[in-house]
C-alpha positions as CSV (number, residue, x, y, z in Angstrom):
1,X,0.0,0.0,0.0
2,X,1.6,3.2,-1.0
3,X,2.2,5.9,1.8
4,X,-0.4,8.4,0.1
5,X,-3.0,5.9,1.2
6,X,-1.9,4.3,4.0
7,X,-4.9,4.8,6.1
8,X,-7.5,3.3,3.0
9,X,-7.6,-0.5,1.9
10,X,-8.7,-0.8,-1.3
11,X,-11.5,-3.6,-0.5
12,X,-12.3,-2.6,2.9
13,X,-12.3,0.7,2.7
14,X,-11.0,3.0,5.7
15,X,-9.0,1.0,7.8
16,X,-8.1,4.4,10.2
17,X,-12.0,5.9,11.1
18,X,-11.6,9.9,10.6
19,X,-12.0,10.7,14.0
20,X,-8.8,8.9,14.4
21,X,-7.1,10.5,12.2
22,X,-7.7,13.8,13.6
23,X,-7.0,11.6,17.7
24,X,-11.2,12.3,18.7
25,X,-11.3,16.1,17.7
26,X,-14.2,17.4,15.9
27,X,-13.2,21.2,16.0
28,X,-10.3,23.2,14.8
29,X,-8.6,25.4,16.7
30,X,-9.2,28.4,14.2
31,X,-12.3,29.3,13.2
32,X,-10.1,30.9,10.4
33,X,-10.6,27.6,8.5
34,X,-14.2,28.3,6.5
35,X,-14.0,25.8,3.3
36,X,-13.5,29.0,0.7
37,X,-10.3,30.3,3.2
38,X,-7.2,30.0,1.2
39,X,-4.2,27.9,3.0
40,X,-0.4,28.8,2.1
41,X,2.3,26.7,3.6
42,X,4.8,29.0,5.3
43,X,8.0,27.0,4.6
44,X,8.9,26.8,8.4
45,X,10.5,23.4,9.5
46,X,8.0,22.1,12.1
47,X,9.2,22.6,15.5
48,X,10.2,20.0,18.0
49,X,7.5,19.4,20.0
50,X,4.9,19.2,17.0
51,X,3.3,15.9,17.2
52,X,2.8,15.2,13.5
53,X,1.2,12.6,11.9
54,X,1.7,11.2,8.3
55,X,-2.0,13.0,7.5
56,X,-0.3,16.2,8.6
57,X,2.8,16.2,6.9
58,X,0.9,14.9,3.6
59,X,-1.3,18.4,3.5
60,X,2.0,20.2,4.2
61,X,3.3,19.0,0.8
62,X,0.1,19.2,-1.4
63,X,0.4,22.7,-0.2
64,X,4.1,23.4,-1.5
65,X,4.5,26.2,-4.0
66,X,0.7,27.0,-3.5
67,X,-2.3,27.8,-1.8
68,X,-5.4,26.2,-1.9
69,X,-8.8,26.6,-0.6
70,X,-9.7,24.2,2.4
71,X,-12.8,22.5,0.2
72,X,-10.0,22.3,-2.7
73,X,-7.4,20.6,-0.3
74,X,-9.6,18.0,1.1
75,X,-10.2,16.4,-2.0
76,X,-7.0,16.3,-2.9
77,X,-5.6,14.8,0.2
78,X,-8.5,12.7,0.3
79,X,-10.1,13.4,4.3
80,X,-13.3,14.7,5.4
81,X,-13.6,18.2,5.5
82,X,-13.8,18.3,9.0
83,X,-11.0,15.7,9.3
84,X,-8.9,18.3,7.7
85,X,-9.7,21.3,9.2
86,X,-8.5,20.0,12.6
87,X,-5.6,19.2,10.7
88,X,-5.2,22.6,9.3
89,X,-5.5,24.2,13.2
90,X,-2.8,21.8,14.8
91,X,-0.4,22.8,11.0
92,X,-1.7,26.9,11.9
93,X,-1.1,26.2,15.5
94,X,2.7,24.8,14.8
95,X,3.2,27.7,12.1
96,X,3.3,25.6,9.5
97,X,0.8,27.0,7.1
98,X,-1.1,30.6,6.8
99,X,-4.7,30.9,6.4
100,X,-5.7,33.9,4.1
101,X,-10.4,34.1,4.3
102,X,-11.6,34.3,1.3
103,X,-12.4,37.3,-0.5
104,X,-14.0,40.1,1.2
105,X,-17.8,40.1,0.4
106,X,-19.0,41.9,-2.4
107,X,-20.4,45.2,-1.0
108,X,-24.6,45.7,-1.2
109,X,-25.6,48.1,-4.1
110,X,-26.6,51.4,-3.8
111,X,-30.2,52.2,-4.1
112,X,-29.2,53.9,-7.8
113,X,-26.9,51.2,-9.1
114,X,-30.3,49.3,-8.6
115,X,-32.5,51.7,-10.2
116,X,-30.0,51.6,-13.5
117,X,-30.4,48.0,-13.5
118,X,-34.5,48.3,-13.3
119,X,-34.2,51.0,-15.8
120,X,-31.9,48.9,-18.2
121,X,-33.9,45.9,-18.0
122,X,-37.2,47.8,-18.8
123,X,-35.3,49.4,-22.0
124,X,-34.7,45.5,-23.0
């Protein structure tokens, strides 16, 4: 079984249940980690006392050279959203990664960028 999926057997299924994977935790530690927020990998060496696991240092790599949005990353990586974003906060916690939310929301219109609209439509 190659190291990329160590935890799946390809007739059983998951041999390692997700909550496993992420040792019983069902929240990450940022709520920086929405599924549009964009994760960079910082570059950092992970410290000493970072307990990582294979999962862990397999999102660092898929995140070399670029960032990705959280939704994006889990399906590469192949975890549970949730799985992964308790990944992503022990990576955030250790410096490992950067979390950038995703664009800021478009602004509401103004009462006459509206009325243009109404106006254009009507001329249609």
């Amino acid at each position: 079984m190659s190291r990329e999926h160590e935890w799946v057997d390809e007739e059983a299924g998951p041999v390692v249940r997700p909550y496993a994977v992420a040792r019983g935790r069902t929240r990450p530690a940022s709520s920086a980690l929405d599924l549009l927020a964009t994760v960079v990998s910082t570059g950092l060496p992970a410290p000493s006392h970072a307990e990582l696991s294979a999962q862990h240092r397999r999102v660092v790599s898929c995140l070399s050279g670029q960032g990705r949005p959280v939704a994006e990353l889990a399906s590469e990586v192949g975890l549970p959203v949730g799985v992964l974003r308790v990944l992503l906060g022990d990576l955030l916690e250790h410096g490992l990664i950067s979390v950038r939310p995703q664009g800021e929301q478009a602004s509401t219109p103004t009462e006459s960028l509206l009325r243009e609209v109404i106006s254009g439509l009507r001329a249609l």
